[in-house]
MOPAC internal coordinates of N, CA, C and O (Angstrom, degrees):
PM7 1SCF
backbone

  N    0.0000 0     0.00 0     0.00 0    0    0    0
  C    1.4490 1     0.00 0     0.00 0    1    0    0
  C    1.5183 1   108.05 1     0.00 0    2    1    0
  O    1.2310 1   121.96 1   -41.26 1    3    2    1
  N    1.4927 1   113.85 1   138.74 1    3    2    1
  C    1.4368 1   105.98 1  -168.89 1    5    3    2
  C    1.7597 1    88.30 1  -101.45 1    6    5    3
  O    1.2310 1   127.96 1   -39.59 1    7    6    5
  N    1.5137 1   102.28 1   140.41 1    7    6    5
  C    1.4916 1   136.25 1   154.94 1    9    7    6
  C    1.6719 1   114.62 1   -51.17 1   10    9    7
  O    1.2310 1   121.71 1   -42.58 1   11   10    9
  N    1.1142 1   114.33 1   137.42 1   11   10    9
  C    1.1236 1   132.40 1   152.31 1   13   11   10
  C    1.6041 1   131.51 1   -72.89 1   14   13   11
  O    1.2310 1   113.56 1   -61.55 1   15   14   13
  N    1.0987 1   129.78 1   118.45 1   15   14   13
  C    1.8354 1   118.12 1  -165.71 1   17   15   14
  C    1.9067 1   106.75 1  -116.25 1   18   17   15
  O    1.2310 1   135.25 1   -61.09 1   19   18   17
  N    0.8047 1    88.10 1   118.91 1   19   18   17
  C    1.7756 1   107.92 1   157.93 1   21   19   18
  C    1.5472 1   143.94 1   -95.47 1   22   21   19
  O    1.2310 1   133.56 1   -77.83 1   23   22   21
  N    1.1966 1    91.39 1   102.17 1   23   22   21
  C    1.5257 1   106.73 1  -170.23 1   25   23   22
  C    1.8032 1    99.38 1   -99.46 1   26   25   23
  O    1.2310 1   132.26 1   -11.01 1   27   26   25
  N    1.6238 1    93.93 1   168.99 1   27   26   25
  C    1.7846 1    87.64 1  -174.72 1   29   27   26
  C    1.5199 1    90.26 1   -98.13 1   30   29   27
  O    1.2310 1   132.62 1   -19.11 1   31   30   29
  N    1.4775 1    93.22 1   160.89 1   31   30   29
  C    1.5686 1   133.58 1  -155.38 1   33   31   30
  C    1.8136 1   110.64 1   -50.14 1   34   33   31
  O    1.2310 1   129.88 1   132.19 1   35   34   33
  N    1.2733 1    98.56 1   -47.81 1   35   34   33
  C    1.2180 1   110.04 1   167.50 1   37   35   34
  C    1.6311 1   124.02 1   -34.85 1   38   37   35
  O    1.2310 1   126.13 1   140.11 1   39   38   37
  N    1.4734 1   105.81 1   -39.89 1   39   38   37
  C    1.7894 1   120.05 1  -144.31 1   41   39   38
  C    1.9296 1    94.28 1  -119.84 1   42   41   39
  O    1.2310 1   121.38 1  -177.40 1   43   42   41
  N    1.1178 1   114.97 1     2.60 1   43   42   41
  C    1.6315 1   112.25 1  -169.73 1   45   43   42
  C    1.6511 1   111.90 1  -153.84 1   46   45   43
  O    1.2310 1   134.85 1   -53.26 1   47   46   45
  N    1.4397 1    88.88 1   126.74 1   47   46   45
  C    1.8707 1   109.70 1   175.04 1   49   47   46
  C    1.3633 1   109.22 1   -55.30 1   50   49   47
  O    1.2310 1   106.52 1   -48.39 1   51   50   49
  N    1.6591 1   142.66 1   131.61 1   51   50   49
  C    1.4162 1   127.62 1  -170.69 1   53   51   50
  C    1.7373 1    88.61 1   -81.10 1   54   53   51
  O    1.2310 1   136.45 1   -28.73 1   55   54   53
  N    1.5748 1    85.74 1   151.27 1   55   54   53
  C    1.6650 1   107.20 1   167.33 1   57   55   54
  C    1.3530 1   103.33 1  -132.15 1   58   57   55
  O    1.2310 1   127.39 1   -35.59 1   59   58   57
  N    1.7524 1   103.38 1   144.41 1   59   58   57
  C    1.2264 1   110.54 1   155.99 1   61   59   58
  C    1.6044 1   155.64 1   -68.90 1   62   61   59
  O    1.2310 1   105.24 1  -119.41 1   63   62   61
  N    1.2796 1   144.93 1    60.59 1   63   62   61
  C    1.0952 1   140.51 1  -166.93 1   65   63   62
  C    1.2309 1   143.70 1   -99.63 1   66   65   63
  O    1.2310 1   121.80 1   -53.39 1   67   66   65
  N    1.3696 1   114.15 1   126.61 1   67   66   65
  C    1.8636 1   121.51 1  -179.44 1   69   67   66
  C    2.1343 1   103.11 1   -24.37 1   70   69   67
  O    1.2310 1   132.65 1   -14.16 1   71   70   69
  N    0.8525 1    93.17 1   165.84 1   71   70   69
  C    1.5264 1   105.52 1  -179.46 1   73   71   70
  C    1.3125 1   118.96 1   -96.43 1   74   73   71
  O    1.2310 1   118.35 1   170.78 1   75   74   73
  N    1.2727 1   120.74 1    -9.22 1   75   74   73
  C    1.4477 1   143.33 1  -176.93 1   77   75   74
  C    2.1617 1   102.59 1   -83.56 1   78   77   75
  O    1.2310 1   134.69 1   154.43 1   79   78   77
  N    1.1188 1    89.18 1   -25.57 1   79   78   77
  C    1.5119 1   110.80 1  -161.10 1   81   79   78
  C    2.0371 1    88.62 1   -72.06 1   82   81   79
  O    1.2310 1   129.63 1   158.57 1   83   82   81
  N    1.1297 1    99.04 1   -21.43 1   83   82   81
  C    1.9774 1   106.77 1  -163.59 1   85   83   82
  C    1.3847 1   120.41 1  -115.16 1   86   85   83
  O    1.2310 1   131.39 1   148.91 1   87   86   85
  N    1.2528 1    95.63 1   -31.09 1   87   86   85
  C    1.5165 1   118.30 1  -157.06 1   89   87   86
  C    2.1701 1   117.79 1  -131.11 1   90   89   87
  O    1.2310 1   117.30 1   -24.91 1   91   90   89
  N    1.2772 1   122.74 1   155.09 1   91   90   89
  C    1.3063 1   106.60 1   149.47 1   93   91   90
  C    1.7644 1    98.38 1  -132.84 1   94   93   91
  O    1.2310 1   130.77 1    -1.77 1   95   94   93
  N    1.5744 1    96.82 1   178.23 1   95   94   93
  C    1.4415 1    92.80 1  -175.59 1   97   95   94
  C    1.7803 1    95.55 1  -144.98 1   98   97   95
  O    1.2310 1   123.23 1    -9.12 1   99   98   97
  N    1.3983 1   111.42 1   170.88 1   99   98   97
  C    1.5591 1   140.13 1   175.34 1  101   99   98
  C    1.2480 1   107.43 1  -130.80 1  102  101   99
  O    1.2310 1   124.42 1   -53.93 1  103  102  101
  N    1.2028 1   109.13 1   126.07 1  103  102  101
  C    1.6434 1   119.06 1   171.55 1  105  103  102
  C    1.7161 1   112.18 1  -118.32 1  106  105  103
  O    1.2310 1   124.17 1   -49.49 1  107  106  105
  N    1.5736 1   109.61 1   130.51 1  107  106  105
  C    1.3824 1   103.98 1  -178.79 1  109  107  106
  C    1.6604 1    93.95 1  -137.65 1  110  109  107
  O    1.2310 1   116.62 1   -18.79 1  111  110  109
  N    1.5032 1   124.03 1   161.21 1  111  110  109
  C    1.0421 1   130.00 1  -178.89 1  113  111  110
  C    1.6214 1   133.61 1  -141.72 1  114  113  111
  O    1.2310 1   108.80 1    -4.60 1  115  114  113
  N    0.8036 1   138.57 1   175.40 1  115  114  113
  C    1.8390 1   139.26 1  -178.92 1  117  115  114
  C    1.6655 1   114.19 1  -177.59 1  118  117  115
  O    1.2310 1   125.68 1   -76.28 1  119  118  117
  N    1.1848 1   106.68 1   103.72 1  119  118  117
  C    1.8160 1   140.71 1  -169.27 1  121  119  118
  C    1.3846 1    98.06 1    64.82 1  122  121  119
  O    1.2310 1   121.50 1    71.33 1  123  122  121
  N    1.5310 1   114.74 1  -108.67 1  123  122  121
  C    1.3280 1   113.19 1  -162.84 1  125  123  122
  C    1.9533 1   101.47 1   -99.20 1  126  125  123
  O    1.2310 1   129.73 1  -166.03 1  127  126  125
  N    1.0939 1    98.85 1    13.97 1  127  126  125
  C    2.1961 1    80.78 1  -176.37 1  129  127  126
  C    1.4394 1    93.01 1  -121.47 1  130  129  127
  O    1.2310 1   133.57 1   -24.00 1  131  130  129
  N    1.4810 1    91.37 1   156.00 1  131  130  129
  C    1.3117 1   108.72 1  -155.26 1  133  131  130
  C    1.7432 1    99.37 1  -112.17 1  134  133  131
  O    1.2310 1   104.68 1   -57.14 1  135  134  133
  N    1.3634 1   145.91 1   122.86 1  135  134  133
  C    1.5512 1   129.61 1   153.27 1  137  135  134
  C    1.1855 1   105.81 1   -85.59 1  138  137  135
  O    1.2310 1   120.00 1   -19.58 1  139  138  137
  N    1.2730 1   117.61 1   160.42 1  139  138  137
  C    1.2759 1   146.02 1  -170.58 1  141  139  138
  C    1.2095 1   108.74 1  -165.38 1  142  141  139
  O    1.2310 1   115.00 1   -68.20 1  143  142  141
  N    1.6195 1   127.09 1   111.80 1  143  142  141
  C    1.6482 1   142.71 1  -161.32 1  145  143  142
  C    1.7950 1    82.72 1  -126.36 1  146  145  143
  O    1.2310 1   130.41 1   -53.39 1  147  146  145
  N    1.4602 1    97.53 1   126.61 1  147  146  145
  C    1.4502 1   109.88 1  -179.79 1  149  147  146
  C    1.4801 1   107.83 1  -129.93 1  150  149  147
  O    1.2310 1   114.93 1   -53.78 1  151  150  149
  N    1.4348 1   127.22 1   126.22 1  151  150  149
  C    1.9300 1   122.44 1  -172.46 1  153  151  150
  C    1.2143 1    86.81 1  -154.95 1  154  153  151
  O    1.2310 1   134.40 1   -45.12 1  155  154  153
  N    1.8595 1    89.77 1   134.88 1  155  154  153
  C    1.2772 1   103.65 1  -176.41 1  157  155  154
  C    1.2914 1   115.59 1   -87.72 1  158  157  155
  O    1.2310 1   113.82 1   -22.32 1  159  158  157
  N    1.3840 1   129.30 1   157.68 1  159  158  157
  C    1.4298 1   139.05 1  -172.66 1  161  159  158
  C    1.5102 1   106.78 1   -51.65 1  162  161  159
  O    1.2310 1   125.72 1   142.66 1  163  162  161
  N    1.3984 1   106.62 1   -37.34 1  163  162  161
  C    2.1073 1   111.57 1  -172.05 1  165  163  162
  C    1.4460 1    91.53 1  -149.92 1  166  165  163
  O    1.2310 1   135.48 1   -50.98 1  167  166  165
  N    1.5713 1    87.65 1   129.02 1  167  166  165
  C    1.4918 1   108.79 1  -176.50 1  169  167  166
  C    1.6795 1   100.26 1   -63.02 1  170  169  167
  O    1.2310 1   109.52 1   152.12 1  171  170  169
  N    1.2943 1   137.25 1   -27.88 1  171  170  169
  C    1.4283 1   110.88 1   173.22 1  173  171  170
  C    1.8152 1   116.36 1   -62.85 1  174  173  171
  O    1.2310 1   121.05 1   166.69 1  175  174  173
  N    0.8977 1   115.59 1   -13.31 1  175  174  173
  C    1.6752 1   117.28 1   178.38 1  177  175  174
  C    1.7950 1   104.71 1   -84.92 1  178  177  175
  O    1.2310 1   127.38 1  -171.16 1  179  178  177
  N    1.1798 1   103.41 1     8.84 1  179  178  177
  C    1.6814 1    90.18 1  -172.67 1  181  179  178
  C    1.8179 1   116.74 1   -98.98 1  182  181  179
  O    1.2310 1   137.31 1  -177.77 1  183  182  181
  N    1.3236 1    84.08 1     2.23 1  183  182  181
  C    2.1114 1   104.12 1   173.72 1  185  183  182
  C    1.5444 1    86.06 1   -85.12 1  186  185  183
  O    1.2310 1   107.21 1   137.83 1  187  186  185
  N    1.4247 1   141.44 1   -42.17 1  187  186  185
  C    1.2260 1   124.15 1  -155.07 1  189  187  186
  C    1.7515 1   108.26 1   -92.08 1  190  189  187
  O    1.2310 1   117.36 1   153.97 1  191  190  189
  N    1.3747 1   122.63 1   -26.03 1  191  190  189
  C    1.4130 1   127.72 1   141.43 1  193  191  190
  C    1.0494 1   123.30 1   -38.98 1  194  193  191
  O    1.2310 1   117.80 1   103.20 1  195  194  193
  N    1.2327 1   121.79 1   -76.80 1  195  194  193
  C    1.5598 1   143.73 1   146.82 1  197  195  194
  C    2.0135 1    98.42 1    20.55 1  198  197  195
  O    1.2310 1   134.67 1    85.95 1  199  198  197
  N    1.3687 1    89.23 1   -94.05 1  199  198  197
  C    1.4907 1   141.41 1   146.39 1  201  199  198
  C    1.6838 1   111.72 1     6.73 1  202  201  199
  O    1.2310 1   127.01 1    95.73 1  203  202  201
  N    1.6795 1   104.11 1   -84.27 1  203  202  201
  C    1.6357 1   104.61 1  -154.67 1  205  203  202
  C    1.6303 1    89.63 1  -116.59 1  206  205  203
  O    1.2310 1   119.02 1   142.26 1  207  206  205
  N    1.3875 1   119.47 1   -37.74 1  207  206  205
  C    1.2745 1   116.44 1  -179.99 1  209  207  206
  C    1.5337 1   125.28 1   -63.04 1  210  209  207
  O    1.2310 1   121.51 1  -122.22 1  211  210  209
  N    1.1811 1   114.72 1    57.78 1  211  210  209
  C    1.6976 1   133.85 1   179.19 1  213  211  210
  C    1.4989 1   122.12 1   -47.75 1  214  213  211
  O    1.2310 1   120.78 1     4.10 1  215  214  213
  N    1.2130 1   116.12 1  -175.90 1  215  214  213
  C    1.4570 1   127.03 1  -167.04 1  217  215  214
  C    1.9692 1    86.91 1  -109.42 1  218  217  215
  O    1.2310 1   132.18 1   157.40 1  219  218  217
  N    1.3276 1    94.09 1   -22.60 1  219  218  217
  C    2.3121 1    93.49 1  -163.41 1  221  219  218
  C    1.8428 1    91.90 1   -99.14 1  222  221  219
  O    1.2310 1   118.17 1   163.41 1  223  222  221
  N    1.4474 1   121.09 1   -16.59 1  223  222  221
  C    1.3589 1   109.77 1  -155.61 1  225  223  222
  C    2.1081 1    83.45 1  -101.92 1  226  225  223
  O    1.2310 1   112.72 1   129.51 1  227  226  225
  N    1.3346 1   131.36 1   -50.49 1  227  226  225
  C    0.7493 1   118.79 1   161.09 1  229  227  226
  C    1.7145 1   139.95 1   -43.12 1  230  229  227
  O    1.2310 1   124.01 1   154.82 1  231  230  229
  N    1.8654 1   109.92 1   -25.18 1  231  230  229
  C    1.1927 1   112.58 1  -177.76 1  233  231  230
  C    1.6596 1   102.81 1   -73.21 1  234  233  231
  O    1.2310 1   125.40 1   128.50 1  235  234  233
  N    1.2956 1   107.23 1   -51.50 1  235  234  233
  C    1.5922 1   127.33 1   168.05 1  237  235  234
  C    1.9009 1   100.16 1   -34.43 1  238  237  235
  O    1.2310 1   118.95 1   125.49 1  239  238  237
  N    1.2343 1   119.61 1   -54.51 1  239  238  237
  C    1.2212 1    97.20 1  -174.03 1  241  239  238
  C    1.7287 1   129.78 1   -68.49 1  242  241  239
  O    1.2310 1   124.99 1   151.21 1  243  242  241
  N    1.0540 1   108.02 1   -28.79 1  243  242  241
  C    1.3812 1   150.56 1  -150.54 1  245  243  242
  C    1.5511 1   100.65 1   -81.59 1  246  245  243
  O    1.2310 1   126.85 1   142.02 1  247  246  245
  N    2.0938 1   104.44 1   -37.98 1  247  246  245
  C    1.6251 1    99.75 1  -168.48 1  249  247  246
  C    1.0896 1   139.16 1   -72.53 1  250  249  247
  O    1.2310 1   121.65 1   158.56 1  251  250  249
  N    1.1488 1   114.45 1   -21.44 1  251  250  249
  C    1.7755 1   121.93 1   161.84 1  253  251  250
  C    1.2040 1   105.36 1   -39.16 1  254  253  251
  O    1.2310 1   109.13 1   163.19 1  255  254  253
  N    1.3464 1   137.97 1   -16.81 1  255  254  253
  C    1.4306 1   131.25 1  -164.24 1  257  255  254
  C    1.5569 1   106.43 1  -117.24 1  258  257  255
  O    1.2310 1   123.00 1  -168.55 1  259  258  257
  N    1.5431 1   111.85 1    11.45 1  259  258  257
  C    1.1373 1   110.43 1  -174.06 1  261  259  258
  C    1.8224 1   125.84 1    89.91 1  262  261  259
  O    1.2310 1   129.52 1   160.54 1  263  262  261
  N    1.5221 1    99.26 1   -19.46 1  263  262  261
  C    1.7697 1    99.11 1  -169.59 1  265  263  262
  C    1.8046 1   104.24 1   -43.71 1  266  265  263
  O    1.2310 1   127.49 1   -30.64 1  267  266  265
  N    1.5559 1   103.20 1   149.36 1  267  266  265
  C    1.4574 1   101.32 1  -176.26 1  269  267  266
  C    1.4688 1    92.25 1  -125.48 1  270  269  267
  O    1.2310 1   115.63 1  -163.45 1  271  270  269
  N    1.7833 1   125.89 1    16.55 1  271  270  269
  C    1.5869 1   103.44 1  -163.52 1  273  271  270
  C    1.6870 1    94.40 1   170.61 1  274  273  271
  O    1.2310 1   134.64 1   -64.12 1  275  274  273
  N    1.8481 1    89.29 1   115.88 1  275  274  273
  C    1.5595 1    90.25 1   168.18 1  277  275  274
  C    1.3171 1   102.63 1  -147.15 1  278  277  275
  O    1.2310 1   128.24 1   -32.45 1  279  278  277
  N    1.3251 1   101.74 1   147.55 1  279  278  277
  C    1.4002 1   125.15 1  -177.30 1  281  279  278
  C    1.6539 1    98.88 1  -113.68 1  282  281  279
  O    1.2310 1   129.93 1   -35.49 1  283  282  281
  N    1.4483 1    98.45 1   144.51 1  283  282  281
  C    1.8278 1   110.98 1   162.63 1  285  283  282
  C    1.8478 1    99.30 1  -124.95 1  286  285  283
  O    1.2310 1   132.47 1   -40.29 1  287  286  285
  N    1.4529 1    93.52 1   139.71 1  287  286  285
  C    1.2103 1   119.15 1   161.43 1  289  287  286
  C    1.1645 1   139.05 1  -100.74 1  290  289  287
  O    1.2310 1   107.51 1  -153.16 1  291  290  289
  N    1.5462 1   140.90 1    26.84 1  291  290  289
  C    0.9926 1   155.60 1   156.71 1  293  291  290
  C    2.0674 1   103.44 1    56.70 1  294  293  291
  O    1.2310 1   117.45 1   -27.91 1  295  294  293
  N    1.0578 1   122.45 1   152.09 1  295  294  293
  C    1.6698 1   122.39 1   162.86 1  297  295  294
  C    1.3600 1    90.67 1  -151.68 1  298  297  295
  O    1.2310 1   106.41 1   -93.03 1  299  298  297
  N    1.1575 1   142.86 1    86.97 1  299  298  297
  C    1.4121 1   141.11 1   151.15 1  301  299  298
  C    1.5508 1   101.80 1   -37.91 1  302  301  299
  O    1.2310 1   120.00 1   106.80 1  303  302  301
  N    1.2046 1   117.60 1   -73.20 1  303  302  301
  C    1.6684 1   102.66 1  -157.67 1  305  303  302
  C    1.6001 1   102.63 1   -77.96 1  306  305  303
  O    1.2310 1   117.55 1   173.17 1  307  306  305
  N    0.7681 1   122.26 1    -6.83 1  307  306  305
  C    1.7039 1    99.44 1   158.08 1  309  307  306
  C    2.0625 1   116.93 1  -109.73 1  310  309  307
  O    1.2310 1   140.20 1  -155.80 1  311  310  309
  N    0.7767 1    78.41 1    24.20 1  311  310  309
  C    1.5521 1    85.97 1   160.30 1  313  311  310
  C    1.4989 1   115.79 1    57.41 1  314  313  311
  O    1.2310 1   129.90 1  -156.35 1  315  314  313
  N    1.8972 1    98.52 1    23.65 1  315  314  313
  C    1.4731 1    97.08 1  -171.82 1  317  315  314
  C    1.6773 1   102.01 1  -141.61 1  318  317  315
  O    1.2310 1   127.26 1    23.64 1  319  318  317
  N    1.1990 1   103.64 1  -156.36 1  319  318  317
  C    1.8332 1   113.83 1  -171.67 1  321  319  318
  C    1.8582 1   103.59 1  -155.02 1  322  321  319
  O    1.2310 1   132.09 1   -44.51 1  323  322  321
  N    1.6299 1    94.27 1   135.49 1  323  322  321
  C    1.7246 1    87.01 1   154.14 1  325  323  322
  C    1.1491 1   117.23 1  -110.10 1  326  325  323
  O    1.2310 1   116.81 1   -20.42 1  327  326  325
  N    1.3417 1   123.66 1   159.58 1  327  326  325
  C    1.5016 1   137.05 1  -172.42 1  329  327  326
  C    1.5715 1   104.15 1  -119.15 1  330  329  327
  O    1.2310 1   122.66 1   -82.70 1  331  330  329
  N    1.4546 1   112.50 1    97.30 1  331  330  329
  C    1.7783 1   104.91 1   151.23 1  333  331  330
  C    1.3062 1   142.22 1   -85.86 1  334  333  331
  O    1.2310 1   121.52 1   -90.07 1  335  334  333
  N    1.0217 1   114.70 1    89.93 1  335  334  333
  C    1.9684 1   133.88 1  -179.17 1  337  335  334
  C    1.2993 1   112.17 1   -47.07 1  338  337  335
  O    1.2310 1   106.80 1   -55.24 1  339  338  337
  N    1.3784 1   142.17 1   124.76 1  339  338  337
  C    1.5041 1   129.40 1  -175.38 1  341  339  338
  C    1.2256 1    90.26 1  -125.22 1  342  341  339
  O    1.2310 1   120.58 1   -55.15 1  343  342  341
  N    1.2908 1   116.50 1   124.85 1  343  342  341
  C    1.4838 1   139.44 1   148.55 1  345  343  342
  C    1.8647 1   110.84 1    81.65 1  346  345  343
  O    1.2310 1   132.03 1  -149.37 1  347  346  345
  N    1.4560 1    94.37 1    30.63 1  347  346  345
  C    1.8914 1   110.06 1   162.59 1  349  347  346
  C    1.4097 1    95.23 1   -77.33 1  350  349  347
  O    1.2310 1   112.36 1   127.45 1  351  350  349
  N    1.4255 1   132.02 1   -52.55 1  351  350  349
  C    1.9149 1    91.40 1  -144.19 1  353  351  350
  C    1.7989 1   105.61 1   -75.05 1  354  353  351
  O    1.2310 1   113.09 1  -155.46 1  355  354  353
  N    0.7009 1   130.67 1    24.54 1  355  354  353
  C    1.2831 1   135.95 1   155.00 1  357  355  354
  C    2.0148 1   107.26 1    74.14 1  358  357  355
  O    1.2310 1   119.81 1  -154.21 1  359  358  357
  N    1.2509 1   117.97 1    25.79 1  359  358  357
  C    1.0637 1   115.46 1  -175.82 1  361  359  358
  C    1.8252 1   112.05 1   141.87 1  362  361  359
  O    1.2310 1   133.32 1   170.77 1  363  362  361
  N    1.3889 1    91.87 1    -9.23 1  363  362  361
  C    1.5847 1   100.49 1  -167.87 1  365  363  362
  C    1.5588 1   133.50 1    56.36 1  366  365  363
  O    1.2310 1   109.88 1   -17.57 1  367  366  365
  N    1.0931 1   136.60 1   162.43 1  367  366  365
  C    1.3851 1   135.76 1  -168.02 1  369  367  366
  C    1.5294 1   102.00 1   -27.06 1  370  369  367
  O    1.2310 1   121.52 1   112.35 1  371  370  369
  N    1.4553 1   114.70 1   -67.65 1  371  370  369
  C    1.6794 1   144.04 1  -169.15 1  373  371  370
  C    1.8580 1    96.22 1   -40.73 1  374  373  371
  O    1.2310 1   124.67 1   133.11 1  375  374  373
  N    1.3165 1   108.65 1   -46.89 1  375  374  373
  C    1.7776 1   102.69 1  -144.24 1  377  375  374
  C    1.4671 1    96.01 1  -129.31 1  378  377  375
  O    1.2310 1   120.65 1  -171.91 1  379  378  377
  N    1.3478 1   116.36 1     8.09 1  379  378  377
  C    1.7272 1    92.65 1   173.38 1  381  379  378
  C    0.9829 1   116.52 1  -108.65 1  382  381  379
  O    1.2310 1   101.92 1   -12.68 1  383  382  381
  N    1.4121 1   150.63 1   167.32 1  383  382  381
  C    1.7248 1   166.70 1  -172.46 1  385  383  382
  C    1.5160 1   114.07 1   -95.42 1  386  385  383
  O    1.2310 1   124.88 1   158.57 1  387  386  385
  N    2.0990 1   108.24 1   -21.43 1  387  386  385
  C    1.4359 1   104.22 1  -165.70 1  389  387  386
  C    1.7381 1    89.59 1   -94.33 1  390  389  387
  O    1.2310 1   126.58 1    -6.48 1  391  390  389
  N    1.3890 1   104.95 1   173.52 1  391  390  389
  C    1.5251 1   124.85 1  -153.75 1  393  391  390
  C    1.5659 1    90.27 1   -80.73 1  394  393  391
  O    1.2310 1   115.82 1   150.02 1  395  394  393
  N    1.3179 1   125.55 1   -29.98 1  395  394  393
  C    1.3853 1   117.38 1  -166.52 1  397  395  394
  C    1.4617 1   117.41 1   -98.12 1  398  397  395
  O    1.2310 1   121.60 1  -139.69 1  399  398  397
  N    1.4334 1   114.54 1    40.31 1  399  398  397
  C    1.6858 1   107.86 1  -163.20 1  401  399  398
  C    1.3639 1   112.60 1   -61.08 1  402  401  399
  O    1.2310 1   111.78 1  -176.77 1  403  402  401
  N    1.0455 1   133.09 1     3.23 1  403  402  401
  C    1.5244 1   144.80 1  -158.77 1  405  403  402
  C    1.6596 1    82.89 1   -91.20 1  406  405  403
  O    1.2310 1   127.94 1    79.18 1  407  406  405
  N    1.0645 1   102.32 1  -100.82 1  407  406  405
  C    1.9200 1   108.08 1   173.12 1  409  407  406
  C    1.9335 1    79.63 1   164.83 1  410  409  407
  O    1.2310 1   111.66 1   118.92 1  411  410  409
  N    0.9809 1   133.33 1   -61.08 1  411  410  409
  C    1.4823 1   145.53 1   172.46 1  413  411  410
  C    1.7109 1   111.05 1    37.62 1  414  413  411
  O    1.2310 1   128.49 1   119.80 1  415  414  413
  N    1.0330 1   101.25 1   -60.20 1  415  414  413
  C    1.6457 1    91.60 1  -176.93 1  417  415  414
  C    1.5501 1   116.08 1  -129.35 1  418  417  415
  O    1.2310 1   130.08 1  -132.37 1  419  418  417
  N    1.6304 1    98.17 1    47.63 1  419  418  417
  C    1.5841 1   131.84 1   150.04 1  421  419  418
  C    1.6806 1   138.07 1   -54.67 1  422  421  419
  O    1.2310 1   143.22 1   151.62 1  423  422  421
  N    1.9217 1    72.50 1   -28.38 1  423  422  421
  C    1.7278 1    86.56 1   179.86 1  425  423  422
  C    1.8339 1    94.63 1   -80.39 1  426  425  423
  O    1.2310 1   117.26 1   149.22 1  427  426  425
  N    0.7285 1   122.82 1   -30.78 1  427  426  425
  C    1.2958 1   116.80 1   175.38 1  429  427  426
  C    1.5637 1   117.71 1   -35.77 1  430  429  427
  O    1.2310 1   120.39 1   111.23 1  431  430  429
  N    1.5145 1   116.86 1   -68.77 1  431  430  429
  C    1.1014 1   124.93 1   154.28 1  433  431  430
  C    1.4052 1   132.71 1    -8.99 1  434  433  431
  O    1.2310 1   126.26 1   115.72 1  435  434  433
  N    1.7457 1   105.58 1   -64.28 1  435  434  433
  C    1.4544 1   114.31 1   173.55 1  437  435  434
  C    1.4556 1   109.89 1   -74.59 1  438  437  435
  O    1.2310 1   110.50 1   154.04 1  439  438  437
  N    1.0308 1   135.45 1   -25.96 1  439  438  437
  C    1.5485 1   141.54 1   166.46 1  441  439  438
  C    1.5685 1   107.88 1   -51.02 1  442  441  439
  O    1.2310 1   126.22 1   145.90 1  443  442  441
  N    1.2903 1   105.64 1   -34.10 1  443  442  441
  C    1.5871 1    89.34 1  -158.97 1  445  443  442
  C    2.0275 1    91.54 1   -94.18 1  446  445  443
  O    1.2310 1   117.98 1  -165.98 1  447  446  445
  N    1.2911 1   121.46 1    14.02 1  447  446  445
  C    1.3992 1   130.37 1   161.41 1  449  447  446
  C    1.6526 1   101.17 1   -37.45 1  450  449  447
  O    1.2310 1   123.93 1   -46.72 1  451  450  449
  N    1.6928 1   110.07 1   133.28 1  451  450  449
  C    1.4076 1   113.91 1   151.95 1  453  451  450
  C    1.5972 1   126.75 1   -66.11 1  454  453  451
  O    1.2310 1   102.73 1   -30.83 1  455  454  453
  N    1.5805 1   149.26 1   149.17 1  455  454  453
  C    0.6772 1   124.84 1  -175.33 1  457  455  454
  C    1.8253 1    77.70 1  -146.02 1  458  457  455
  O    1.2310 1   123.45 1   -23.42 1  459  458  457
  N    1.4864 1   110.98 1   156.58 1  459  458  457
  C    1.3414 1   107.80 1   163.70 1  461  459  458
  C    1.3652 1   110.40 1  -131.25 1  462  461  459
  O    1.2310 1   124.59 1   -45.97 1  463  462  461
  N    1.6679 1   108.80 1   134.03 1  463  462  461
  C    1.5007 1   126.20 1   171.80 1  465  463  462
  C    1.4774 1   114.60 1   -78.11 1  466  465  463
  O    1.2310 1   120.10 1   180.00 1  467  466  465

């Protein structure tokens, strides 16, 4: 998998890149909220998470599905963040109709986030 590189601002043209390109993620869930634990591949990319990967840019992704509420939790020493989604899985395992009531491969979703270097 090719890396993403960060140079300071001064010395580099911004590029656009998927979030998968920086980062991987785990998604686990219980009724309607969703976690999502996101760490980036190299702790120097984790100022740029830090950064663009928000609590408003994640809710935005999330809303087609209804989310009304996300929180980030910061992990400095592991070079990552959790994300709590309130009221995405759309009914939860128990009550929804779509194939993914689990939430499970949600993180996908947030992976495929733009991020610019």
């Amino acid at each position: 998998m090719q890396q993403a590189e960060h140079t300071p601002t001064a010395a580099r043209s911004l590029t656009s890149v998927s979030l998968h390109q920086l980062a991987h993620a785990r998604a686990g869930d219980k009724g309607e909220r969703l976690n999502v634990a996101l760490f980036a591949y190299d702790a120097d990319h984790y100022a740029i998470l830090l950064e663009q990967v928000t609590e408003e840019r994640v809710l935005a992704l999330f809303s087609h599905r209804g989310a009304s509420r996300v929180r980030r939790y910061p992990l400095p020493n592991l070079a990552g963040m959790n994300f709590v989604i309130d009221d995405v899985l759309q009914g939860g395992v128990n009550g929804a109709l779509n194939l993914d009531g689990h939430g499970k491969t949600l993180s996908f979703l947030l992976l495929s986030l733009e991020v610019t270097l």
